[in-house]
LOMI-916355 format. One record per residue: residue in one letter; residue number from 0; x, y, z of N, C-alpha, C in turn. Coordinates in nm, 2 decimals. Layout:
! residues N
<r: A, k: NUM, n_u: X, n_v: Y, n_w: Z, ca_u: X, ca_v: Y, ca_w: Z, c_u: X, c_v: Y, c_w: Z>;
...
***
This chain:
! residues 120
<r: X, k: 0, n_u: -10.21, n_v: 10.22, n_w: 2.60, ca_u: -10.31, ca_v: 10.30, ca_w: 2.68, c_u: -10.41, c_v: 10.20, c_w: 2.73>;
<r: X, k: 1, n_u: -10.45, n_v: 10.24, n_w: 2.90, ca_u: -10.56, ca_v: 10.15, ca_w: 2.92, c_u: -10.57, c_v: 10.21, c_w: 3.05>;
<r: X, k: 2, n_u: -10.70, n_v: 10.12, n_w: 3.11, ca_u: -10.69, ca_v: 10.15, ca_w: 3.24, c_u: -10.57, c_v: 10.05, c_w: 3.33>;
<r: X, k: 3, n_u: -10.52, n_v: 10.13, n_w: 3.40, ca_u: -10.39, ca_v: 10.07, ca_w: 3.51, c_u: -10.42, c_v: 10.05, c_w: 3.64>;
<r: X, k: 4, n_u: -10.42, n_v: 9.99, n_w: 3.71, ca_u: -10.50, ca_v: 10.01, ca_w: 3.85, c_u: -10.42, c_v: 9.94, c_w: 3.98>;
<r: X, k: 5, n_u: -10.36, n_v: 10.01, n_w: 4.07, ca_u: -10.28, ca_v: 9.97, ca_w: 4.13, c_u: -10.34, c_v: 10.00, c_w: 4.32>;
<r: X, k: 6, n_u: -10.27, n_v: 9.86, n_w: 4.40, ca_u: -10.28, ca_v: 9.92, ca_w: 4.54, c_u: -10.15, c_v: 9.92, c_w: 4.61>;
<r: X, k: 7, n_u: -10.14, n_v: 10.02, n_w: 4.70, ca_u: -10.01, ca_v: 10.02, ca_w: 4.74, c_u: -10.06, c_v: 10.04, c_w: 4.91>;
<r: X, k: 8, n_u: -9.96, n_v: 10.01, n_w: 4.95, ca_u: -9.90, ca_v: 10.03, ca_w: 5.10, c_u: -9.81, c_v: 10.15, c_w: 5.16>;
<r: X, k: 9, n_u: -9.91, n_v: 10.23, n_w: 5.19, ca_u: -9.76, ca_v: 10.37, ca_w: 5.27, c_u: -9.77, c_v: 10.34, c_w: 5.38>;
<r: X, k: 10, n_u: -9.59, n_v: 10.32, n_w: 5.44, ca_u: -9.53, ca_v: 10.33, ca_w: 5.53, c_u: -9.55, c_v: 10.43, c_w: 5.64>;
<r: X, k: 11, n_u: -9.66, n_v: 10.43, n_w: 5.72, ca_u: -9.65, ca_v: 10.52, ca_w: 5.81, c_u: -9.50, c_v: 10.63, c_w: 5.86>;
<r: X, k: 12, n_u: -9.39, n_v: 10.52, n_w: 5.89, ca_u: -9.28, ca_v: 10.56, ca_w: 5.94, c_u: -9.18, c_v: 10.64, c_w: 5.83>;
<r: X, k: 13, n_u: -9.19, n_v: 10.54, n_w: 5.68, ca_u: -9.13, ca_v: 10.63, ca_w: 5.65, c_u: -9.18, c_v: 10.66, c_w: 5.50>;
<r: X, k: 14, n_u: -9.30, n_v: 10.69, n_w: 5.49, ca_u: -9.34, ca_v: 10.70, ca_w: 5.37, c_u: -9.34, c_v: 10.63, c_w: 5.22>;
<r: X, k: 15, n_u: -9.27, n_v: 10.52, n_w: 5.25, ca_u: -9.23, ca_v: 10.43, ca_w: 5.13, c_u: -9.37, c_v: 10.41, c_w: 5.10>;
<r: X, k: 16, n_u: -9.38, n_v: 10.39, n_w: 4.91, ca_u: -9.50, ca_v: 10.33, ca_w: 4.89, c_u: -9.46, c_v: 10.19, c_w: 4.84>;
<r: X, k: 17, n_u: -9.52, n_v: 10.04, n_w: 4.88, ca_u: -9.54, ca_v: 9.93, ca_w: 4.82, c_u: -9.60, c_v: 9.91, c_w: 4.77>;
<r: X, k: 18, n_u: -9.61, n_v: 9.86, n_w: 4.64, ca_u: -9.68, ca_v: 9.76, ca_w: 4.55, c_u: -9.72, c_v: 9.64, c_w: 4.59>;
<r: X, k: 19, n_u: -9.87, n_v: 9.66, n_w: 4.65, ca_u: -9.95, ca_v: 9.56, ca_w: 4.69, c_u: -9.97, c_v: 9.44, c_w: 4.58>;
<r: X, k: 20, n_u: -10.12, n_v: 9.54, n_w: 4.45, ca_u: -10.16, ca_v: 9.48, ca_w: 4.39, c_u: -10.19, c_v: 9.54, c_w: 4.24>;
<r: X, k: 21, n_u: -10.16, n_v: 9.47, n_w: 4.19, ca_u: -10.18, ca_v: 9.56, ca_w: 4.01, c_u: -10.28, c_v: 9.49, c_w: 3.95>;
<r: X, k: 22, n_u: -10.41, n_v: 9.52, n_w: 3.87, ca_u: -10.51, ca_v: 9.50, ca_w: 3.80, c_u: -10.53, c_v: 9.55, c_w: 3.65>;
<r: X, k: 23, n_u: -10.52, n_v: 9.54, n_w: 3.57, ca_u: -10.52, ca_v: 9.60, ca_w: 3.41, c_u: -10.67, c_v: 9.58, c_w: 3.36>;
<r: X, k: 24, n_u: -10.76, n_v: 9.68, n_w: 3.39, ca_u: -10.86, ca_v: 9.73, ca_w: 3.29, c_u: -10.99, c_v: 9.59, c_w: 3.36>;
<r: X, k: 25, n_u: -11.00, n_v: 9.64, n_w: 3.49, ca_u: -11.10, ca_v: 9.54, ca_w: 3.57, c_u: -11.17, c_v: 9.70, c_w: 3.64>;
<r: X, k: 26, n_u: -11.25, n_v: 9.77, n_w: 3.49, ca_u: -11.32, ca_v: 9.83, ca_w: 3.47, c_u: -11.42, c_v: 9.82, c_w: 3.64>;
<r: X, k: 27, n_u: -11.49, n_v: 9.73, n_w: 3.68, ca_u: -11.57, ca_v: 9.71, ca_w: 3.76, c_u: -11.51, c_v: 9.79, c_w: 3.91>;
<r: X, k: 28, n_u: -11.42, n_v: 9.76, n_w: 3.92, ca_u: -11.35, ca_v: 9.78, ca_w: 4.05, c_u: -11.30, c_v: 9.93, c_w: 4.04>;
<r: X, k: 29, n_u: -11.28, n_v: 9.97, n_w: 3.94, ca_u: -11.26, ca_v: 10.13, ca_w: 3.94, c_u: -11.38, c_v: 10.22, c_w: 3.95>;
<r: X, k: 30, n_u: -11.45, n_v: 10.15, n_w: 3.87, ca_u: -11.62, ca_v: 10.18, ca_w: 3.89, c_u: -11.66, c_v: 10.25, c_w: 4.01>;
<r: X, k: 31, n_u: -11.60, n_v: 10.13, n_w: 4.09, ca_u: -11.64, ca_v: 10.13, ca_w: 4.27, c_u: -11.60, c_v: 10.24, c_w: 4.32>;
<r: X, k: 32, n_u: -11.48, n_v: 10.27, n_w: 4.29, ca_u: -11.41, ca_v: 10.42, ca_w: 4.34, c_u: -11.45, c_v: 10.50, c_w: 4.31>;
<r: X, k: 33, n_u: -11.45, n_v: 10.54, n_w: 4.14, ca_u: -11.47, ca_v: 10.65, ca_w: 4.07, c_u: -11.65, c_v: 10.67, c_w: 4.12>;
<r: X, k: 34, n_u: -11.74, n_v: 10.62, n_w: 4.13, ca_u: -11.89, ca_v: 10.67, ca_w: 4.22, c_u: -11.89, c_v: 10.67, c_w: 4.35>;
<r: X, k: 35, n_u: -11.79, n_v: 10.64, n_w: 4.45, ca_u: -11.80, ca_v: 10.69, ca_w: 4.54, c_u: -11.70, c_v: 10.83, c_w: 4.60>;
<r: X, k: 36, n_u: -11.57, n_v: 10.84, n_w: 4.51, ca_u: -11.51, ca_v: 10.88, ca_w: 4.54, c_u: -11.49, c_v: 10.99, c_w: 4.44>;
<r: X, k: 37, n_u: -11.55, n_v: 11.01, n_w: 4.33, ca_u: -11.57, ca_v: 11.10, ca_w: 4.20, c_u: -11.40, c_v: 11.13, c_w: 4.17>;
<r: X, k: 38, n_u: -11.31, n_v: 11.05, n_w: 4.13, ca_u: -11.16, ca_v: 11.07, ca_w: 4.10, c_u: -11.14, c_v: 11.15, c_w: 3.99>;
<r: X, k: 39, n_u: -11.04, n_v: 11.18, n_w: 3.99, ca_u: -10.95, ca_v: 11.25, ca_w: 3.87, c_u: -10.91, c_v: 11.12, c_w: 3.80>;
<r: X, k: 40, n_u: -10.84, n_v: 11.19, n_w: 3.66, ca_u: -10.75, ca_v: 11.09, ca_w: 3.59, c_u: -10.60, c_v: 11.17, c_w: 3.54>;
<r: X, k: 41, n_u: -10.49, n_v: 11.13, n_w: 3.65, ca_u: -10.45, ca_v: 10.97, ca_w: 3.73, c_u: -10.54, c_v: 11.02, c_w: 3.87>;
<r: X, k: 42, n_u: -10.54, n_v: 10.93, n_w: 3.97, ca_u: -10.63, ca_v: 10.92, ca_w: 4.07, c_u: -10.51, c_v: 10.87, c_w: 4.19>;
<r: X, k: 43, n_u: -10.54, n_v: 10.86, n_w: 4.28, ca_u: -10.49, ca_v: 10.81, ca_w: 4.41, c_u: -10.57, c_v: 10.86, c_w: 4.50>;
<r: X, k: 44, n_u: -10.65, n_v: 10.78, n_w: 4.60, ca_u: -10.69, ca_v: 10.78, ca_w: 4.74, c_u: -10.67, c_v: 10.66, c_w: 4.87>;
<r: X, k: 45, n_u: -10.69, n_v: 10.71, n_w: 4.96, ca_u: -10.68, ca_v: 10.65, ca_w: 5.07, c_u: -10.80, c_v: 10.52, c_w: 5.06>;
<r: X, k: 46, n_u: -10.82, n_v: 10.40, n_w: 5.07, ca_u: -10.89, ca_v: 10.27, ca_w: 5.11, c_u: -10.88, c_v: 10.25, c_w: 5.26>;
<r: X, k: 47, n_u: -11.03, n_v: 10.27, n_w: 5.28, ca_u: -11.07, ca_v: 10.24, ca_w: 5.39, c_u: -11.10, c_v: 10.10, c_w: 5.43>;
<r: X, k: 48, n_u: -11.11, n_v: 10.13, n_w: 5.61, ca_u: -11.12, ca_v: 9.99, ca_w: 5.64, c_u: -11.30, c_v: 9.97, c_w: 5.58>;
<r: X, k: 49, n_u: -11.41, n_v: 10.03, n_w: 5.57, ca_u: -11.52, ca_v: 10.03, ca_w: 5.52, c_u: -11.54, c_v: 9.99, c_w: 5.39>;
<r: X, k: 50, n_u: -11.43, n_v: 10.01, n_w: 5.32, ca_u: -11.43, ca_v: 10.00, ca_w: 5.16, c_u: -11.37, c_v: 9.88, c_w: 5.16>;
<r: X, k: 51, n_u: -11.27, n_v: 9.82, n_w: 5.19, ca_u: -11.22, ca_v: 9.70, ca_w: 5.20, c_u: -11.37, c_v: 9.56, c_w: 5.24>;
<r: X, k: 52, n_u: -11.45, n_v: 9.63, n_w: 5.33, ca_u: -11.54, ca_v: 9.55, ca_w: 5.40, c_u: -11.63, c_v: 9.53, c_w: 5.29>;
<r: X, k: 53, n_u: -11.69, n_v: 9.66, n_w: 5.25, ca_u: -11.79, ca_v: 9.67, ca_w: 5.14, c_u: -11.77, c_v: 9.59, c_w: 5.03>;
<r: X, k: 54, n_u: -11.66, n_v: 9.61, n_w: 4.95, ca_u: -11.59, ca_v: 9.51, ca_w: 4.85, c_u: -11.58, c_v: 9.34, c_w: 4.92>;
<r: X, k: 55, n_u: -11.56, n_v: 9.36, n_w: 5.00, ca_u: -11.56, ca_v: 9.21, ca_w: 5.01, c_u: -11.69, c_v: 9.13, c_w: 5.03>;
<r: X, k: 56, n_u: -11.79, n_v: 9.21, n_w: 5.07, ca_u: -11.93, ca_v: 9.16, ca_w: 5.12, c_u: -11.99, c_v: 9.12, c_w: 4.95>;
<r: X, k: 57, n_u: -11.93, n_v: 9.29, n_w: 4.84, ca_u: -12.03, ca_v: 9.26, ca_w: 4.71, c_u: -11.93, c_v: 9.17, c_w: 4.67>;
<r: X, k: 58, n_u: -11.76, n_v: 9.14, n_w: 4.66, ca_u: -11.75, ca_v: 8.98, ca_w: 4.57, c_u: -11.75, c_v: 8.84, c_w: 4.65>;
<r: X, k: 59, n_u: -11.84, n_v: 8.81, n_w: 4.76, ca_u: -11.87, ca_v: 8.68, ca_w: 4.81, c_u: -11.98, c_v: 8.67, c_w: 4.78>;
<r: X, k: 60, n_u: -12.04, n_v: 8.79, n_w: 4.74, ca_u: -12.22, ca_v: 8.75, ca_w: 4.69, c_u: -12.18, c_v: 8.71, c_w: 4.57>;
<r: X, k: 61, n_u: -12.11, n_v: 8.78, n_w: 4.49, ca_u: -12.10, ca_v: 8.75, ca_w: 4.35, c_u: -12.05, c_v: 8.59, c_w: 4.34>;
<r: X, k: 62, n_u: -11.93, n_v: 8.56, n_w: 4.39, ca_u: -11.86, ca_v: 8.41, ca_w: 4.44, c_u: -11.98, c_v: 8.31, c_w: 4.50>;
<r: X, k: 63, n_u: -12.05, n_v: 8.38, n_w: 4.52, ca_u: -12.18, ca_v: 8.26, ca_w: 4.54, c_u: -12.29, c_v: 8.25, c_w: 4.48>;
<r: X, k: 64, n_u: -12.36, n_v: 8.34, n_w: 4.36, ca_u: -12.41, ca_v: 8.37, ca_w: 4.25, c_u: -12.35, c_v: 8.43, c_w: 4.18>;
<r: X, k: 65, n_u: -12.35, n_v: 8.40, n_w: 4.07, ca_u: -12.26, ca_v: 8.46, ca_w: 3.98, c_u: -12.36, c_v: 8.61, c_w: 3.87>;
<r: X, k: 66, n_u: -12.51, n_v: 8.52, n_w: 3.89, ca_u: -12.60, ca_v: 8.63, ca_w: 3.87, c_u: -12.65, c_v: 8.77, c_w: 3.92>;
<r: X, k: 67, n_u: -12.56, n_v: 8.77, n_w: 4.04, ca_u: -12.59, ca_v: 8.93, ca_w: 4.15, c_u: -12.47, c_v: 9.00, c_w: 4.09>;
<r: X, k: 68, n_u: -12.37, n_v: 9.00, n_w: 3.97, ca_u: -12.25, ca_v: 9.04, ca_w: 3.94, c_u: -12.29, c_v: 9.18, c_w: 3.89>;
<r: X, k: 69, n_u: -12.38, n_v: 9.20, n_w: 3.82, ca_u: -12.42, ca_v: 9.30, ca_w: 3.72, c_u: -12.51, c_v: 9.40, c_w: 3.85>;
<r: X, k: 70, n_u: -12.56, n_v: 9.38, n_w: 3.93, ca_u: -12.59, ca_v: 9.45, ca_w: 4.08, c_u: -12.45, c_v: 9.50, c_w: 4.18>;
<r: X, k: 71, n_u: -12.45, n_v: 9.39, n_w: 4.20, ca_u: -12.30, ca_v: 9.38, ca_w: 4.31, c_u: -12.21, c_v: 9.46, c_w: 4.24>;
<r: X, k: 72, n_u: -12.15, n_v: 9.46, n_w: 4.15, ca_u: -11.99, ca_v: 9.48, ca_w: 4.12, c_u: -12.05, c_v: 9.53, c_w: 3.94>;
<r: X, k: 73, n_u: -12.11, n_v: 9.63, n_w: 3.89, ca_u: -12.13, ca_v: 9.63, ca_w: 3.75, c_u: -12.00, c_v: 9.71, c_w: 3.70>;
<r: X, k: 74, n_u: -12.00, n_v: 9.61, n_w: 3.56, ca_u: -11.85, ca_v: 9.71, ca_w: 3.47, c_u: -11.89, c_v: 9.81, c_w: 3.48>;
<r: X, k: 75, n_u: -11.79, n_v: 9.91, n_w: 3.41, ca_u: -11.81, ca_v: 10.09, ca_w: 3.38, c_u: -11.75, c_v: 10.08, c_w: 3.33>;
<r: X, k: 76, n_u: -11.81, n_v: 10.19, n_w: 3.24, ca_u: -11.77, ca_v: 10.21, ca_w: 3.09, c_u: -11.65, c_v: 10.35, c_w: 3.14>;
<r: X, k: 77, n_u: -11.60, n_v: 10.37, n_w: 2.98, ca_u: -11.47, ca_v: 10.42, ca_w: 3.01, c_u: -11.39, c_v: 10.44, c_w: 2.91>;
<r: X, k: 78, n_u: -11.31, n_v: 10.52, n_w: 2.86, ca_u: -11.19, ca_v: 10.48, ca_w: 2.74, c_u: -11.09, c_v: 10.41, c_w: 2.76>;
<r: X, k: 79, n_u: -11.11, n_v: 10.29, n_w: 2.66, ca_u: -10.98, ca_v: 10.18, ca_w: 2.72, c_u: -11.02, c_v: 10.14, c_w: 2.83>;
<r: X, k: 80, n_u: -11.16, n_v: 10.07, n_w: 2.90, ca_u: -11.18, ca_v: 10.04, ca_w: 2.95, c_u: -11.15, c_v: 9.89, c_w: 3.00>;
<r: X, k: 81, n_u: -11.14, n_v: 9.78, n_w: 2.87, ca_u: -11.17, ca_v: 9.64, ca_w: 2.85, c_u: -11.29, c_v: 9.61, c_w: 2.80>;
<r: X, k: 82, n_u: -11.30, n_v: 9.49, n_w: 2.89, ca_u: -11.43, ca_v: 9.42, ca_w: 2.84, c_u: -11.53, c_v: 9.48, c_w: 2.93>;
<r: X, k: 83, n_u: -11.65, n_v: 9.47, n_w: 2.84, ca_u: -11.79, ca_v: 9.48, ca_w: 2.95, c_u: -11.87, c_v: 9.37, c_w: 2.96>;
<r: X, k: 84, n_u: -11.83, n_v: 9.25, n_w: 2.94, ca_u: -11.87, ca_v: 9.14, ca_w: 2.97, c_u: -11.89, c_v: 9.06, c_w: 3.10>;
<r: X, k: 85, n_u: -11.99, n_v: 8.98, n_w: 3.13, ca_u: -11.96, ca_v: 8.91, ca_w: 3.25, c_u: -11.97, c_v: 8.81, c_w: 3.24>;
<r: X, k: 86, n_u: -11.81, n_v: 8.79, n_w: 3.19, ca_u: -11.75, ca_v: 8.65, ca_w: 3.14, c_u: -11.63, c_v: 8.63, c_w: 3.20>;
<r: X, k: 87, n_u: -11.52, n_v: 8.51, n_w: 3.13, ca_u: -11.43, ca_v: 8.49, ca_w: 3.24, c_u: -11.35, c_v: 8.55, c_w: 3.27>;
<r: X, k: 88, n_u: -11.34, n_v: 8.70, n_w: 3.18, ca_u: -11.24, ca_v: 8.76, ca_w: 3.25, c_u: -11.27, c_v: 8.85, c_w: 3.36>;
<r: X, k: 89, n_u: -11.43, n_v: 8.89, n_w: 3.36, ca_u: -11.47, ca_v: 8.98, ca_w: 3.48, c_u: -11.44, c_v: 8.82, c_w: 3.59>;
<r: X, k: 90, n_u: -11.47, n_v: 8.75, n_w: 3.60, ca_u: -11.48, ca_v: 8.63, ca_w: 3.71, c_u: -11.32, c_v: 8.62, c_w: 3.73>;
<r: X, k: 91, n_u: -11.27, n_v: 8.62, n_w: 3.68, ca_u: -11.12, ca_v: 8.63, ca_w: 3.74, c_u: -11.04, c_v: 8.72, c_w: 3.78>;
<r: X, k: 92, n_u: -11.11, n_v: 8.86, n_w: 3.75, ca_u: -11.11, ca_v: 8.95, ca_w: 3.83, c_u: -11.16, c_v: 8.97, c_w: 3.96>;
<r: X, k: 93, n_u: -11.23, n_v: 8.89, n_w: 3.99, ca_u: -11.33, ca_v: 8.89, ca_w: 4.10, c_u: -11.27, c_v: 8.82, c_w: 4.16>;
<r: X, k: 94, n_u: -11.22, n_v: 8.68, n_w: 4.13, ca_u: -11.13, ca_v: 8.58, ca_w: 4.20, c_u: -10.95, c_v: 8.63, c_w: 4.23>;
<r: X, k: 95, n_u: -10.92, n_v: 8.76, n_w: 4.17, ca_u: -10.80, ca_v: 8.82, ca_w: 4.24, c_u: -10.84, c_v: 8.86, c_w: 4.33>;
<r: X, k: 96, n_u: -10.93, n_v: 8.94, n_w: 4.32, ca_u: -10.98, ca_v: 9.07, ca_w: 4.44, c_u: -11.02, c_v: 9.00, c_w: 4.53>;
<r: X, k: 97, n_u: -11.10, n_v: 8.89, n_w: 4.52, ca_u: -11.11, ca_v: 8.81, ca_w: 4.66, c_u: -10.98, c_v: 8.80, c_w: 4.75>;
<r: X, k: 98, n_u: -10.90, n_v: 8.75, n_w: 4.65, ca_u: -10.75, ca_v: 8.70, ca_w: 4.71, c_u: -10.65, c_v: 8.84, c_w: 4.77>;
<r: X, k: 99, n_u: -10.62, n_v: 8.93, n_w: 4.70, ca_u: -10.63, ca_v: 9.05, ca_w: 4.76, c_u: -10.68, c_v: 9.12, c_w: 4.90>;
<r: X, k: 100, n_u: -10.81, n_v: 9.12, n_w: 4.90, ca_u: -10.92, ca_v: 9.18, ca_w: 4.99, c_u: -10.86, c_v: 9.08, c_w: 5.11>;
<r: X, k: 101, n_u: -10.86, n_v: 8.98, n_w: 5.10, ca_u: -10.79, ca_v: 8.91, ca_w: 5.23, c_u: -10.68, c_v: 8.93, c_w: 5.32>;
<r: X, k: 102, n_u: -10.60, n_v: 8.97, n_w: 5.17, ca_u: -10.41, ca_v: 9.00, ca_w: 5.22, c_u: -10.47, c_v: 9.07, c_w: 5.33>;
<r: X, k: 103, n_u: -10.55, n_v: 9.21, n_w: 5.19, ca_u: -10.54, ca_v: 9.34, ca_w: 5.26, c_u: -10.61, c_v: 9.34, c_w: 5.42>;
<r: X, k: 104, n_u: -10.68, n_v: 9.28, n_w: 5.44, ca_u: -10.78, ca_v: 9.24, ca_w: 5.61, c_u: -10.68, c_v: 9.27, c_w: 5.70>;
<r: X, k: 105, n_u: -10.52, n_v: 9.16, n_w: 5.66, ca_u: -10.42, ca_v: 9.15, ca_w: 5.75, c_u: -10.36, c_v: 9.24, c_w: 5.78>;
<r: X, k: 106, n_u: -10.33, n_v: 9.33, n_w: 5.69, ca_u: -10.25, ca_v: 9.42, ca_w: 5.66, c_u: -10.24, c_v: 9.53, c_w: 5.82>;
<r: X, k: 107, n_u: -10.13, n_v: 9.56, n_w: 5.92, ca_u: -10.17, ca_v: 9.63, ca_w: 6.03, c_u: -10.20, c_v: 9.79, c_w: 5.96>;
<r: X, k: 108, n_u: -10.26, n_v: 9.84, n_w: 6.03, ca_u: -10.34, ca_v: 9.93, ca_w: 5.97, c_u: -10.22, c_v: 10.11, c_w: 6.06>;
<r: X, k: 109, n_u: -10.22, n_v: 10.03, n_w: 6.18, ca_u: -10.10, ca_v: 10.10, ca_w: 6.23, c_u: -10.00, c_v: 10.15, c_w: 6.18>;
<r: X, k: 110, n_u: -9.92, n_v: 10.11, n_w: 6.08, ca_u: -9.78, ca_v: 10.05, ca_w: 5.98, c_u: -9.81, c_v: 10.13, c_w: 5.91>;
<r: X, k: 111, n_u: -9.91, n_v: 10.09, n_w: 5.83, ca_u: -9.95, ca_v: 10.10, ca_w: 5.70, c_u: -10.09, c_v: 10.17, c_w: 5.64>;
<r: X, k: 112, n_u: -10.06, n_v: 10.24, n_w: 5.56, ca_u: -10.19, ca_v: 10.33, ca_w: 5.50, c_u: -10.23, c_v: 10.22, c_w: 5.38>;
<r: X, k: 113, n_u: -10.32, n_v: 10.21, n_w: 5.31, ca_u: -10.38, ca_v: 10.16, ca_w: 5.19, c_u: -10.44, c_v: 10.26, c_w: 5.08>;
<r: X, k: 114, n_u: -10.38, n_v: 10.24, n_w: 4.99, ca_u: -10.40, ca_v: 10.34, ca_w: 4.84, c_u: -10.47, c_v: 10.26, c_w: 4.72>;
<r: X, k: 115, n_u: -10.57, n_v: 10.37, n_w: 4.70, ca_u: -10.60, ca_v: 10.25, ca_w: 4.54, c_u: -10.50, c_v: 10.41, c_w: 4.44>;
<r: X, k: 116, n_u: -10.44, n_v: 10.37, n_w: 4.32, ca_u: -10.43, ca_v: 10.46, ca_w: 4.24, c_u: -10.44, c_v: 10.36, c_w: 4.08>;
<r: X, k: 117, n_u: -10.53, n_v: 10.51, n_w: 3.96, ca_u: -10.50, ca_v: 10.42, ca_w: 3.82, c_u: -10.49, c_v: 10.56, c_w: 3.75>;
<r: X, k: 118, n_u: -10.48, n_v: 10.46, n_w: 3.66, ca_u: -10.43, ca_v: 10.63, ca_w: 3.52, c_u: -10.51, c_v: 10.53, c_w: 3.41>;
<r: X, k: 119, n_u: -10.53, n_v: 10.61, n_w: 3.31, ca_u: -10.62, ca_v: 10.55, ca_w: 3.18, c_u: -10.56, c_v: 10.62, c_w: 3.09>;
***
């Protein structure tokens, strides 16, 4: 049991969903959804091109102080959440999502829908 957090790709054409990206209990980044987007549990919504932008604006601040983390990007709490720490494992969570948040930039938007979904 934990939090599961996944991004996929739907196929415009033919609805296939792809397995972008998988995250395990990077509490922070669900955070992000779950207050703007008030989710269920399991969850699935659409990612915007706005949300994509926003996320990447708050982890380059964070990637350049590591002290705007608890502002920018705070854990949330949760059952089976993980850590609430902002230690190395929030920072390498941050260092996927960077890596991620870029793919995702490329990704044609025409093709392809973008989904965040998790279950806890």
């Amino acid at each position: 049991m934990g939090l599961d957090m996944y991004i996929y790709l739907k196929d415009n054409e033919t609805n296939e969903m792809i397995e972008f990206s998988y995250f395990r209990k990077f509490n922070a980044l669900h955070g992000y959804f779950d207050m703007k987007y008030d989710l269920d549990n399991p969850c699935s919504i659409e990612i915007t091109d706005e949300d994509i932008s926003h996320l990447m604006f708050k982890v380059n601040a964070i990637r350049m102080n590591a002290n705007v983390a608890e502002k920018a990007l705070p854990v949330y709490y949760g059952p089976f959440f993980g850590s609430y720490e902002y230690g190395f494992v929030y920072f390498e969570y941050i260092d996927q999502l960077y890596k991620v948040l870029k793919r995702l930039m490329k990704v044609d938007r025409l093709q392809y829908k973008i989904f965040y979904q998790a279950d806890y």
